[in-house]
gemmi code that builds the backbone of each chain (N, CA, C; Angstrom):
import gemmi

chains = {
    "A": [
        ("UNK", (20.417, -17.429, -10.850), (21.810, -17.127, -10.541), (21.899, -15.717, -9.951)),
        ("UNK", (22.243, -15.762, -8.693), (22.512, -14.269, -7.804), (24.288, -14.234, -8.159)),
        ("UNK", (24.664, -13.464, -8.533), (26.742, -12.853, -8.700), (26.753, -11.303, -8.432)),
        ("UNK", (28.173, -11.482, -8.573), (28.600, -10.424, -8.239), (29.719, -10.889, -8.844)),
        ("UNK", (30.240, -10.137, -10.069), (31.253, -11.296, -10.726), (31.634, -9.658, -11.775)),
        ("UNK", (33.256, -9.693, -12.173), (33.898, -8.864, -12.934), (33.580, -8.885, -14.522)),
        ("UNK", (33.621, -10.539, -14.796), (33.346, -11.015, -16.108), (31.897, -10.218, -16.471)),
        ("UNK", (32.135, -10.515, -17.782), (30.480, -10.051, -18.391), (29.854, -11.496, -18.014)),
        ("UNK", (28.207, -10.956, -18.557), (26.893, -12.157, -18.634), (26.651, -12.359, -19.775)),
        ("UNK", (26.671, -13.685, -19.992), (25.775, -14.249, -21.175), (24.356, -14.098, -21.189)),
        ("UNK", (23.460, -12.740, -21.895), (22.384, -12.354, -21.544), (21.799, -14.200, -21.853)),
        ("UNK", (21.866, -14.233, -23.068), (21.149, -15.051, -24.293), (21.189, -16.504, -23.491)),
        ("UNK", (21.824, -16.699, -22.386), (22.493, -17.931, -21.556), (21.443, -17.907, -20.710)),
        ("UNK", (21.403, -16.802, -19.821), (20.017, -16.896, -19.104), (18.676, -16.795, -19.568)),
        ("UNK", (18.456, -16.030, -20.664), (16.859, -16.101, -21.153), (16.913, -17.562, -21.403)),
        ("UNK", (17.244, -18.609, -21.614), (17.518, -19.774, -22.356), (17.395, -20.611, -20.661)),
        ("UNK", (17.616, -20.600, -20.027), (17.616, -20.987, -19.022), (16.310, -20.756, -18.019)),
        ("UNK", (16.186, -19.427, -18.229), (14.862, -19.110, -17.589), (13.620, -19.568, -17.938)),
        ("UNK", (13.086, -19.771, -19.406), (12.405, -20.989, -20.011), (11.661, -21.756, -18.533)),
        ("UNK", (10.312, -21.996, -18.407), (10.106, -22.878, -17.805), (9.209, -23.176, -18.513)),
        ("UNK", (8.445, -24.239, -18.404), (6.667, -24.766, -18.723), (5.782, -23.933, -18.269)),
        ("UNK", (5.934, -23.444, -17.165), (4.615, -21.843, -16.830), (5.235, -20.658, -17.582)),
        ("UNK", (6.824, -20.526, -17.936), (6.546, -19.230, -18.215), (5.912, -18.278, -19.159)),
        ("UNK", (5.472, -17.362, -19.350), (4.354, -16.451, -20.303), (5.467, -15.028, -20.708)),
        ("UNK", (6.202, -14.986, -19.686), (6.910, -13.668, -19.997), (8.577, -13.541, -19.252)),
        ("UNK", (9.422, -13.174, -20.165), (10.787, -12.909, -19.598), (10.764, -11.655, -19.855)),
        ("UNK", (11.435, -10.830, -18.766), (11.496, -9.210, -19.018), (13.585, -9.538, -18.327)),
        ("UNK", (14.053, -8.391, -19.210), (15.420, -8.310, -19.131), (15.870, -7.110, -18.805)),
        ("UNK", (16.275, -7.193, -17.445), (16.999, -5.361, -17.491), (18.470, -5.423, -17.613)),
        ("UNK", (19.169, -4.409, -18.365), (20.530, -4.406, -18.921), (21.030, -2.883, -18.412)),
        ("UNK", (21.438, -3.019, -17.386), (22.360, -1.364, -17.357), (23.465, -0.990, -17.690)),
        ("UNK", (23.821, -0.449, -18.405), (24.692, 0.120, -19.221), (25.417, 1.346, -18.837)),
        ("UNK", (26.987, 0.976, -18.639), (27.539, 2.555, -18.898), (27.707, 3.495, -20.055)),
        ("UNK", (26.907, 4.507, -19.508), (26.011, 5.705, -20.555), (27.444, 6.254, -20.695)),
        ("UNK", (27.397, 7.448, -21.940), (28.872, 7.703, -22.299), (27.751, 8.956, -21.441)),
        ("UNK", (28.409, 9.898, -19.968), (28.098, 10.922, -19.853), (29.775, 11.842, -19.787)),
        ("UNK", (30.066, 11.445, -20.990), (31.683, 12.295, -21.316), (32.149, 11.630, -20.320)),
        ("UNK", (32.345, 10.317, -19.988), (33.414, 9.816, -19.039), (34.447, 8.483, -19.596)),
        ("UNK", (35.306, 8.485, -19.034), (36.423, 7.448, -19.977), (35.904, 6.493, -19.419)),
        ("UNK", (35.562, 5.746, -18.440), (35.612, 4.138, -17.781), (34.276, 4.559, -16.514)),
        ("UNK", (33.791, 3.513, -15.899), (33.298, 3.249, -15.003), (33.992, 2.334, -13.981)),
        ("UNK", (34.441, 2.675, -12.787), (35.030, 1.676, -11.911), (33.515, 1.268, -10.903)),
        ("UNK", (33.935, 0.259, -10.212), (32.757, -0.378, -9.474), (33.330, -1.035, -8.721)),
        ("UNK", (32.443, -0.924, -7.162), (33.280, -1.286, -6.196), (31.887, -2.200, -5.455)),
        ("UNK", (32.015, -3.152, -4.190), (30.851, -3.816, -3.742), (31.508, -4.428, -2.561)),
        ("UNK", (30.847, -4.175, -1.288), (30.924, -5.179, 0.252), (30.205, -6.130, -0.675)),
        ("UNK", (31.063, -7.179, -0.984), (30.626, -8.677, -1.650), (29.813, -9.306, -0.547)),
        ("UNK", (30.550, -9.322, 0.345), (29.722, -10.532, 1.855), (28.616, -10.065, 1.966)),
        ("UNK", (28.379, -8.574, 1.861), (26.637, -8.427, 2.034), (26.111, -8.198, 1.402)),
        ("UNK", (26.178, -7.781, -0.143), (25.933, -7.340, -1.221), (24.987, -8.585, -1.660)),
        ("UNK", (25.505, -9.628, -1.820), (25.138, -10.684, -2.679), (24.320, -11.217, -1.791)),
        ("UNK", (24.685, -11.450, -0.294), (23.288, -11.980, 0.294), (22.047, -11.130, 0.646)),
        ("UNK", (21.894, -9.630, 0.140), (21.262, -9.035, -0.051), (20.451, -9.047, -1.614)),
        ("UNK", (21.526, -9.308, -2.641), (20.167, -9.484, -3.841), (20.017, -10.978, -3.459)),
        ("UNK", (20.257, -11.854, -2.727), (19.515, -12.776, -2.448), (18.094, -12.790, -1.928)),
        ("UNK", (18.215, -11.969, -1.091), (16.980, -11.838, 0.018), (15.907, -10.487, -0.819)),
        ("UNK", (16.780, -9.963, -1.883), (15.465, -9.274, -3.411), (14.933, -10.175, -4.073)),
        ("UNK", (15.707, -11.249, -4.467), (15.142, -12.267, -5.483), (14.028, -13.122, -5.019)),
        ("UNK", (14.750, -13.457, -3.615), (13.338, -14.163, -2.903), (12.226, -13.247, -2.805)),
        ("UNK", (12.499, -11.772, -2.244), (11.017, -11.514, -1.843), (10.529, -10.956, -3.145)),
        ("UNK", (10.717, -10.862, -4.661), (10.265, -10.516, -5.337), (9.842, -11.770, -6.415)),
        ("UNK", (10.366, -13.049, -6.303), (9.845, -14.220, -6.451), (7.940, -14.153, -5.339)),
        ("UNK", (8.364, -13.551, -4.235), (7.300, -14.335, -3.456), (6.236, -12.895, -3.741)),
        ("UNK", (6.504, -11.816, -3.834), (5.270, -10.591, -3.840), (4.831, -10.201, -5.320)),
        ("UNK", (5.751, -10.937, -6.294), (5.397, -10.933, -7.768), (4.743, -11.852, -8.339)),
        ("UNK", (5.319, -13.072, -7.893), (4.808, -14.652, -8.195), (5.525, -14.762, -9.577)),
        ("UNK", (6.809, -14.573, -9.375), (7.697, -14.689, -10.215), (8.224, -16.390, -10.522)),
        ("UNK", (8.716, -16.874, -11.617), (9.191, -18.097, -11.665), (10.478, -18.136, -11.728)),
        ("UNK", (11.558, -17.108, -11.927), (12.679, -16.796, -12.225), (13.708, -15.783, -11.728)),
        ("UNK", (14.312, -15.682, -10.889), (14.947, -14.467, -10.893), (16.835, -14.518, -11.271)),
        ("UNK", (16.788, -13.828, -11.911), (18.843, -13.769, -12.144), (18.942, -12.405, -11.957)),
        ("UNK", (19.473, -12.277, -11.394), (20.973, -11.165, -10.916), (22.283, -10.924, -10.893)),
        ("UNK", (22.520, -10.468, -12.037), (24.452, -10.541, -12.081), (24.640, -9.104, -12.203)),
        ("UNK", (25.448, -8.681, -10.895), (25.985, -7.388, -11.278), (27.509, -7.666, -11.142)),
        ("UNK", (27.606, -6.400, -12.032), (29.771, -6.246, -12.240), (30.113, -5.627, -11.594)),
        ("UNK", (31.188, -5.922, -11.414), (32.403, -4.969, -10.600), (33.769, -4.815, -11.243)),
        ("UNK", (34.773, -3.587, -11.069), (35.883, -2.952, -11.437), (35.436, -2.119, -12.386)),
        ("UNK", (36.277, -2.569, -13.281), (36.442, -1.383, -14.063), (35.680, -1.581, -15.483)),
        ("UNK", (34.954, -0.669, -15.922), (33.871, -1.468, -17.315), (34.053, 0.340, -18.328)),
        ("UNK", (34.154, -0.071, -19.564), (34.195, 1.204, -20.533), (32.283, 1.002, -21.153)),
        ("UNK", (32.178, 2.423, -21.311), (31.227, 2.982, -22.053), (30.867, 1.910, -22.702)),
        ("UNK", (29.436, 1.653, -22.578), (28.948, 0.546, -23.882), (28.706, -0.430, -22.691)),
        ("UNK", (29.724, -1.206, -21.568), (29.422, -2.610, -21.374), (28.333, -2.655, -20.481)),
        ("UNK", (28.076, -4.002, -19.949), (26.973, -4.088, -18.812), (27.062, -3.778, -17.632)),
        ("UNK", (26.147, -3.538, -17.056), (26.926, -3.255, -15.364), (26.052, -3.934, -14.894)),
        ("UNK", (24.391, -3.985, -14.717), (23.671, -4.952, -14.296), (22.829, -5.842, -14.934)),
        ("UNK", (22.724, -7.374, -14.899), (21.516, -7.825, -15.863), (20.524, -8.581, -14.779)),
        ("UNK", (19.709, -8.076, -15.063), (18.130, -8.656, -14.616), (17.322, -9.259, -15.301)),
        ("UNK", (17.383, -10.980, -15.105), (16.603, -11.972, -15.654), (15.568, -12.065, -15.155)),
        ("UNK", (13.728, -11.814, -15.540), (12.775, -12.588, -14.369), (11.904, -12.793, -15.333)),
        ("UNK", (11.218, -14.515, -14.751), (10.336, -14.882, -15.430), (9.070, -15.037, -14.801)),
        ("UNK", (7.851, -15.063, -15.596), (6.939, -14.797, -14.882), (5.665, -15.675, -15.862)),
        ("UNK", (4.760, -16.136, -15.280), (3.356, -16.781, -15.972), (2.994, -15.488, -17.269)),
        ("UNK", (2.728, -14.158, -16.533), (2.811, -13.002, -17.427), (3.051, -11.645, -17.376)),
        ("UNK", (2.945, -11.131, -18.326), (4.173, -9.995, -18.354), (4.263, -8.432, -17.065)),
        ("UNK", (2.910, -8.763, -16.540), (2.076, -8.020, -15.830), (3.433, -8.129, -14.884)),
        ("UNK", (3.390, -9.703, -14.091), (4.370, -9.949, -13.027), (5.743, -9.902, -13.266)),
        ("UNK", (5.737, -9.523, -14.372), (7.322, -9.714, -14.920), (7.728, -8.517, -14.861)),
        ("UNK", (7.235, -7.554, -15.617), (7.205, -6.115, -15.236), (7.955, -5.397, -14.001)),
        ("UNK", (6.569, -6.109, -13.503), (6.671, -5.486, -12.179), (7.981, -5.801, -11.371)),
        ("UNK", (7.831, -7.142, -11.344), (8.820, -8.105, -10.658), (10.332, -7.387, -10.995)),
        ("UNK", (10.703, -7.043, -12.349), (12.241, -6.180, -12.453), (11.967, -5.114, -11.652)),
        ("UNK", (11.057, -4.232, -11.768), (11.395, -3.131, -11.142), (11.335, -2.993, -9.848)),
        ("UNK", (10.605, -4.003, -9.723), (10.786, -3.930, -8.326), (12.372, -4.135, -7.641)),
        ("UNK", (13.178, -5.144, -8.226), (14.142, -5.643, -8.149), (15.377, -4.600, -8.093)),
        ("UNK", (15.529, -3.627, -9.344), (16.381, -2.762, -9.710), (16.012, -1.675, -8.732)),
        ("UNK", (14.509, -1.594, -8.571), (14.952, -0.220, -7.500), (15.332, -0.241, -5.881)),
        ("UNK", (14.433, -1.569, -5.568), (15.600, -2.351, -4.388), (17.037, -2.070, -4.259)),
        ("UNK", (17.617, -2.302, -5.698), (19.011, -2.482, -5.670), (20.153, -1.391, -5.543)),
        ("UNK", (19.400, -0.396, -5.787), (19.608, 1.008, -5.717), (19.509, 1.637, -4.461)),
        ("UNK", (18.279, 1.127, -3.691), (17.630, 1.678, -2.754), (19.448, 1.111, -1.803)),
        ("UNK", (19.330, 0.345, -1.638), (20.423, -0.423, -0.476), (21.371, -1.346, -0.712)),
        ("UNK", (21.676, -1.770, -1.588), (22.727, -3.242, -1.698), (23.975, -2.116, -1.845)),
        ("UNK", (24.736, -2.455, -0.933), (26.156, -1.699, -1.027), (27.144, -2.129, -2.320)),
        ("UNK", (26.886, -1.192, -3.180), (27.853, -1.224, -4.404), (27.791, 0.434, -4.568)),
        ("UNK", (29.366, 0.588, -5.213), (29.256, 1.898, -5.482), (30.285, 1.952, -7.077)),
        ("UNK", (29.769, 3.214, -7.431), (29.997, 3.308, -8.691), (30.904, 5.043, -8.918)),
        ("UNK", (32.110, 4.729, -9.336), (32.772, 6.191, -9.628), (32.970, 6.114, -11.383)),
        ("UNK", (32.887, 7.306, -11.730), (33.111, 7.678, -13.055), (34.631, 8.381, -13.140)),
        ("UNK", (34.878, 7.803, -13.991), (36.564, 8.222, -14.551), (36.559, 8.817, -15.460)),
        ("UNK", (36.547, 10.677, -15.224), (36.585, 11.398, -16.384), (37.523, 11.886, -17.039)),
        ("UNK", (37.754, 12.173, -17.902), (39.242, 13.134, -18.555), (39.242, 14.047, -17.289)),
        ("UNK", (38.633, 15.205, -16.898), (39.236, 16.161, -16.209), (39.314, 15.749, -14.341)),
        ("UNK", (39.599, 14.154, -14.951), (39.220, 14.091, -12.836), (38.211, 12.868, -12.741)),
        ("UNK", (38.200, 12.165, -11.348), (37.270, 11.532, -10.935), (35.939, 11.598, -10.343)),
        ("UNK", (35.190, 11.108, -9.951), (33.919, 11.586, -9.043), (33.360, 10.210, -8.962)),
        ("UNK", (32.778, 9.909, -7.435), (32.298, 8.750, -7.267), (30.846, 9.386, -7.180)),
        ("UNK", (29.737, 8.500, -7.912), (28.386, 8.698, -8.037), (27.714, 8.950, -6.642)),
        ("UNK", (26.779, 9.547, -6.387), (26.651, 10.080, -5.163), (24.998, 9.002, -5.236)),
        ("UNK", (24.302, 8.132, -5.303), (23.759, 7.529, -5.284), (22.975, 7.433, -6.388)),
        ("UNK", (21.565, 7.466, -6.226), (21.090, 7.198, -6.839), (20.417, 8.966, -7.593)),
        ("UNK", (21.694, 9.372, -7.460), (21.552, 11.208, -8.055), (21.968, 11.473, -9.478)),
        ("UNK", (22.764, 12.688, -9.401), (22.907, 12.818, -10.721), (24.228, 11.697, -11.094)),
        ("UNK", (24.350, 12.134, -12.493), (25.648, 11.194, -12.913), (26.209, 12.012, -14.045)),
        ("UNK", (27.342, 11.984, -14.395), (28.318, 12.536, -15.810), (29.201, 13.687, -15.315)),
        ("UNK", (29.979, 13.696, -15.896), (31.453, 14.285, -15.662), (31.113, 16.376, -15.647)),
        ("UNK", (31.652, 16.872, -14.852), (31.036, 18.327, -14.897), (30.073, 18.227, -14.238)),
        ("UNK", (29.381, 19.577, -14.554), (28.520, 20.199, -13.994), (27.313, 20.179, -14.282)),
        ("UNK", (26.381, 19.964, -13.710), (25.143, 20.348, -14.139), (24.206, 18.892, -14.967)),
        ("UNK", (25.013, 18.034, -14.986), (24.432, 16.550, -15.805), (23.653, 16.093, -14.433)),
    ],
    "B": [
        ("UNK", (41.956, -7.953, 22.441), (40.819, -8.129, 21.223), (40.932, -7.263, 19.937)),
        ("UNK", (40.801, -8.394, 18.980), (41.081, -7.634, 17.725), (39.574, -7.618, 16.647)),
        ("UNK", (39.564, -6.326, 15.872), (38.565, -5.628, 15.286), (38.793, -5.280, 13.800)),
        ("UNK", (38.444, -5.993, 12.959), (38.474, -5.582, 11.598), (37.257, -4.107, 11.188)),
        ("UNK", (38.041, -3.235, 10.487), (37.047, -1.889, 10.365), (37.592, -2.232, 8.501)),
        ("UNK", (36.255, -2.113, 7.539), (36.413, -1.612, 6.065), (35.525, -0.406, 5.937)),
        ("UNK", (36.331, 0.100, 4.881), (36.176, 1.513, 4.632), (35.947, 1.122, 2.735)),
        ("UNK", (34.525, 2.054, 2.420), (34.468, 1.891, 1.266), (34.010, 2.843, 0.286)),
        ("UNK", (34.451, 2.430, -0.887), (34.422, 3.926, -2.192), (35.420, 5.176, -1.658)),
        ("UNK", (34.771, 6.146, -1.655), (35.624, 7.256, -1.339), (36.645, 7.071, 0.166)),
        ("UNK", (35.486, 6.393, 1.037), (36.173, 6.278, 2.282), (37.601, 5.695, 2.439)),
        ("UNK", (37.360, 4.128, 1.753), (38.141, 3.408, 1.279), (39.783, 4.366, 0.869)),
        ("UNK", (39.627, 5.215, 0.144), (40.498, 5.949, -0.894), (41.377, 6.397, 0.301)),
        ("UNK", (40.536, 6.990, 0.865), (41.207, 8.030, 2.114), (41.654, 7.534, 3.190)),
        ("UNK", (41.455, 6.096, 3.472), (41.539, 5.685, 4.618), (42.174, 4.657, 4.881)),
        ("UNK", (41.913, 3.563, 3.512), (42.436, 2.279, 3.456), (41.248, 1.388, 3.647)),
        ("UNK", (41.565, -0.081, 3.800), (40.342, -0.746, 4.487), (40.735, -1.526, 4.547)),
        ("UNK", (40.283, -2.578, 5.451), (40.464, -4.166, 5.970), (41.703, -3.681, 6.783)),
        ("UNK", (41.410, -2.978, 8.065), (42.316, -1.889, 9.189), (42.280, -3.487, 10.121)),
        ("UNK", (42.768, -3.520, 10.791), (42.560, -5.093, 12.139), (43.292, -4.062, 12.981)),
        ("UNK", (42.956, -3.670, 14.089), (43.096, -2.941, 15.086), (42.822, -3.666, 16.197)),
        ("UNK", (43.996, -3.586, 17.282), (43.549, -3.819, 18.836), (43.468, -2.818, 19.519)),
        ("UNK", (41.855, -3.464, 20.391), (41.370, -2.505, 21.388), (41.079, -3.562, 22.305)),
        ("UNK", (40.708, -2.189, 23.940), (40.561, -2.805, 24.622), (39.243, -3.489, 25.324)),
        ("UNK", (38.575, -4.357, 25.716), (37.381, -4.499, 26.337), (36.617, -3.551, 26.318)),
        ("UNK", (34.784, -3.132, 26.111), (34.254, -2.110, 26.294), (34.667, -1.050, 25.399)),
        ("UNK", (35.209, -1.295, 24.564), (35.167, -0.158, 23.289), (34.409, 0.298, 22.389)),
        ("UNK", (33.840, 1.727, 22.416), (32.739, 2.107, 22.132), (33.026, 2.299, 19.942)),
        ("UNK", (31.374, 1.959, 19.390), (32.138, 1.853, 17.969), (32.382, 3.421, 17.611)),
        ("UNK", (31.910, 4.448, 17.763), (31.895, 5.991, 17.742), (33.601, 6.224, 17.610)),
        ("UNK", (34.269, 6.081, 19.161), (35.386, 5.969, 19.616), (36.384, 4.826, 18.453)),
        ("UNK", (35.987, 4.112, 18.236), (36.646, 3.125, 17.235), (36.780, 3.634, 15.853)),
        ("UNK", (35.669, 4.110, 15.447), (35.919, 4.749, 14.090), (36.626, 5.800, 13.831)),
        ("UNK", (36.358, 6.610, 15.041), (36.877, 7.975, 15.011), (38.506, 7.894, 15.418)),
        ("UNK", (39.044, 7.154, 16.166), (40.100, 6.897, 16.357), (40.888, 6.380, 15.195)),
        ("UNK", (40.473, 5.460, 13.952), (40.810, 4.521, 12.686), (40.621, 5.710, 12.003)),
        ("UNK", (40.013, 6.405, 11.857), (39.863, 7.610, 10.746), (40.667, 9.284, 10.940)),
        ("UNK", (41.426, 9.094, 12.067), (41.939, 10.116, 12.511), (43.269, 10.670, 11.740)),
        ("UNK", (43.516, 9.079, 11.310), (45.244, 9.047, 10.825), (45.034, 9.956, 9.225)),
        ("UNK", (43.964, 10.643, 8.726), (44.093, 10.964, 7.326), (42.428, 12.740, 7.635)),
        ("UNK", (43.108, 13.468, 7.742), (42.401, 14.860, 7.897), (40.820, 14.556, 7.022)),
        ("UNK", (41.434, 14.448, 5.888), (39.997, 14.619, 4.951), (39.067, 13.375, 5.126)),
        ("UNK", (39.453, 12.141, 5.052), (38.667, 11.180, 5.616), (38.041, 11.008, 6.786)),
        ("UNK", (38.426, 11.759, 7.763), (37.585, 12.040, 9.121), (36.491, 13.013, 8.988)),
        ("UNK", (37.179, 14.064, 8.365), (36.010, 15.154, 7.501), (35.061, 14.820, 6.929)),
        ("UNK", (35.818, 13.727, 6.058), (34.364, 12.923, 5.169), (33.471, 12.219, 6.135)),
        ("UNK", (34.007, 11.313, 6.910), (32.921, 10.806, 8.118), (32.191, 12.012, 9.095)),
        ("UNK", (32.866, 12.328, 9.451), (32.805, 13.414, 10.845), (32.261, 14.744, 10.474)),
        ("UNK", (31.518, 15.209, 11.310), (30.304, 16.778, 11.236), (32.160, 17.583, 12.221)),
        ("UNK", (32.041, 18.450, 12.395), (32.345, 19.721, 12.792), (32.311, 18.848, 14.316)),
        ("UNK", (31.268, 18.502, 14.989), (31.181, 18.564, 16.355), (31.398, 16.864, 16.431)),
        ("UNK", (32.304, 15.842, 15.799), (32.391, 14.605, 16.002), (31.435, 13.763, 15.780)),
        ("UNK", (30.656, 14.156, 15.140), (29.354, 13.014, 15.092), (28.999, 12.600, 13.381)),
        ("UNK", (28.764, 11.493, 13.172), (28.630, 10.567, 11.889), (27.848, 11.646, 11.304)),
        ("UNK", (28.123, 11.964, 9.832), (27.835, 12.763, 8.803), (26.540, 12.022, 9.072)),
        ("UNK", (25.579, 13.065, 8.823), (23.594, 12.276, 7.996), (24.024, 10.836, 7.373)),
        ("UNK", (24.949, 11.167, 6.404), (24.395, 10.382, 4.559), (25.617, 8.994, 5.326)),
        ("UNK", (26.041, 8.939, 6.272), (27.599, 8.110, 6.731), (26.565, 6.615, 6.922)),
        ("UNK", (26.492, 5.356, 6.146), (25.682, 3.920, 6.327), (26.966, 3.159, 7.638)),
        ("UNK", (26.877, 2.775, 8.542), (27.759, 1.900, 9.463), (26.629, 0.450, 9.521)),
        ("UNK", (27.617, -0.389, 9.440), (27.533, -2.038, 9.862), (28.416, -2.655, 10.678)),
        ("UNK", (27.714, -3.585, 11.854), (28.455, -3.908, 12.462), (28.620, -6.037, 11.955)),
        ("UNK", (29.326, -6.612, 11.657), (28.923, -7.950, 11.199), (28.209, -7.935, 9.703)),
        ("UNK", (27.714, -7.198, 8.759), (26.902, -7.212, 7.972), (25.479, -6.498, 8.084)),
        ("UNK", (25.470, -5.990, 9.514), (24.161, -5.250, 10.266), (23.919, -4.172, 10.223)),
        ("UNK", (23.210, -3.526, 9.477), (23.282, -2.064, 9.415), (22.903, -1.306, 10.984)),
        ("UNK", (23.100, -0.558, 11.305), (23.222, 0.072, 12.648), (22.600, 2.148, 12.410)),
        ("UNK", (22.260, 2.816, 13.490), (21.863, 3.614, 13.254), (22.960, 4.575, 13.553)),
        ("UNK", (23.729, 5.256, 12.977), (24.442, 5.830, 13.098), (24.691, 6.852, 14.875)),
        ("UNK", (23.388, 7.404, 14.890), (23.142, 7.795, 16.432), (22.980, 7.123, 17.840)),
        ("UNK", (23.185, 5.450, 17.213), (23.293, 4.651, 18.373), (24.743, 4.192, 18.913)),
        ("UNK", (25.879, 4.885, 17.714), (26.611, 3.953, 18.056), (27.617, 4.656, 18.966)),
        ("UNK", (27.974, 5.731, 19.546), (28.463, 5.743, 20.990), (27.908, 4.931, 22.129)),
        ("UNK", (26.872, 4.090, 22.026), (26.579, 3.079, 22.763), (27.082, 1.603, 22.590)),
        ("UNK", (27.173, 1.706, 21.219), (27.498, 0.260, 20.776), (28.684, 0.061, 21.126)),
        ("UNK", (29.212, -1.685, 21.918), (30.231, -1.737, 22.347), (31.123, -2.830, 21.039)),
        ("UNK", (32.229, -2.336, 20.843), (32.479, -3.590, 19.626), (33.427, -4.880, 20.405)),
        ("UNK", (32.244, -5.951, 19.906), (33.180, -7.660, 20.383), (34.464, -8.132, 19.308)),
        ("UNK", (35.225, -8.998, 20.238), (36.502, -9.435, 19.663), (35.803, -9.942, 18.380)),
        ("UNK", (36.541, -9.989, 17.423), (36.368, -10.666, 16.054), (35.322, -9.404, 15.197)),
        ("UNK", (34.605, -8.851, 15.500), (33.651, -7.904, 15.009), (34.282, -7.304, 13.731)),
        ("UNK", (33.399, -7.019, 12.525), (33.610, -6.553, 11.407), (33.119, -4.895, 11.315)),
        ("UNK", (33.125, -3.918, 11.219), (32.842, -2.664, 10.948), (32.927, -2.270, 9.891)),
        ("UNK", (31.842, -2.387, 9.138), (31.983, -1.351, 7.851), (31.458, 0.180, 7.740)),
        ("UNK", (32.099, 1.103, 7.062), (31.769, 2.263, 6.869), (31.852, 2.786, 5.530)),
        ("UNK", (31.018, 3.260, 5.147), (30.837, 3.764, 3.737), (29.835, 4.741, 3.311)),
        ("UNK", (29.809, 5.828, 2.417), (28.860, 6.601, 2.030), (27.645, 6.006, 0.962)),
        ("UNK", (26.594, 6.366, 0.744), (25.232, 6.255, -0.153), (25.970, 5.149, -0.922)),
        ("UNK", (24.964, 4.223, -1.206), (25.272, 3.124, -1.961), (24.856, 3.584, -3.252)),
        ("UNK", (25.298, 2.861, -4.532), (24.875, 3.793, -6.164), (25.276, 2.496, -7.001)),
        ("UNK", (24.670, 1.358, -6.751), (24.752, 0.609, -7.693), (23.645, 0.463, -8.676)),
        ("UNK", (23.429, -0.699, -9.498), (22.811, -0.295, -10.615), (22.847, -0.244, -11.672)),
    ],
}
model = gemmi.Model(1)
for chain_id, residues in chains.items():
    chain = gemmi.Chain(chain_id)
    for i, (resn, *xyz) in enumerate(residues, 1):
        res = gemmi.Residue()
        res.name, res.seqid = resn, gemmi.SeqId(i, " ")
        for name, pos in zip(("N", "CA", "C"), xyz):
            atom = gemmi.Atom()
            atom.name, atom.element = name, gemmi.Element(name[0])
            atom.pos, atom.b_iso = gemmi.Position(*pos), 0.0
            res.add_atom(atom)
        chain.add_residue(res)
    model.add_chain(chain)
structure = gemmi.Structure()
structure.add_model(model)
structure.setup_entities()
């Protein structure tokens, strides 16, 4: 499952799903808004290219990992401290490819899929400047 | 001929987005953006260097196509064409 969806993920829905007869290893990435002293996380995404972009991650990290699985659900709007923002399902024969196979995935996703992320602080806003620093003030 | 331009995150804020603008034949995208971004000081600032030209960090798409920012006073935009503009992507 590739989304781009507001709702949360049923982590426990996809490990359960990902299950195959080869698989040896599920690795799960969960990103989380970190409390860096900020009230909310808003989240914004070019949907039309966004999503056919972790499409075209899942495939090529299915095909350079030898992955059996890939899920991708990231959120959008508005999410408080604590919830999910991205989950990364991948299954793999073993854990070696599984490993690998998320990270490869998440730093792809960073690298280019147009989503952007602002932090809503008590003293003011600030939209995350990429893949840089993050938290409200100075110096985080 | 009509031209959809989105503007996103900060850009978005300053600018609006999902703009549908008519232009005429042979319209350069440089000239297109800069013209859509004119109507708001700081949002042109945010796109625009001092001497008119796309900030470094400024990503442009034309259709879903990422484009090189220094090509596009060449690029001519077709009827129906989508333009997106937006700063560093930070998802994750």
């Amino acid at each position: 499952m590739i989304a781009i969806q507001t709702e949360d993920v049923d982590i426990g829905n996809l490990i359960a799903r990902a299950k195959q007869r080869g698989t040896g290893a599920i690795v799960v990435f969960d990103g989380i808004v970190r409390d860096d002293d900020i009230r909310e996380m808003e989240l914004e995404a070019y949907e039309e290219v966004a999503v056919p972009e972790l499409e075209k991650i899942a495939t090529e990290a299915k095909k350079t990992h030898n992955l059996l699985s890939v899920d991708i659900i990231h959120r959008i709007g508005r999410l408080a401290v604590g919830e999910n923002i991205l989950v990364i399902v991948v299954g793999a024969g073993h854990r070696e490819q599984a490993y690998e196979g998320s990270r490869f995935i998440i730093e792809a996703i960073k690298a280019g899929v147009p989503i952007w992320k602002k932090e809503l602080c008590k003293d003011g806003d600030r939209w995350v400047p990429g893949d840089h620093q993050h938290g409200c003030g100075t110096g985080k | 001929m009509t031209v959809k331009i989105r503007f996103f995150a900060r850009f978005r804020e300053l600018l609006g987005t999902d703009i549908v603008v008519e232009v005429p034949k042979n319209k350069g995208l440089l000239d297109l953006v800069k013209e859509t971004a004119e109507k708001n000081k700081e949002g042109y600032d945010a796109i625009f260097d001092e001497k008119g030209a796309f900030r470094e960090f400024v990503i442009l798409m034309q259709n879903g196509k990422r484009l090189e920012t220094s090509d596009a006073p060449k690029i001519m935009v077709a009827d129906g064409d989508e333009i997106a503009v937006f700063p560093p992507v930070a998802g994750g």
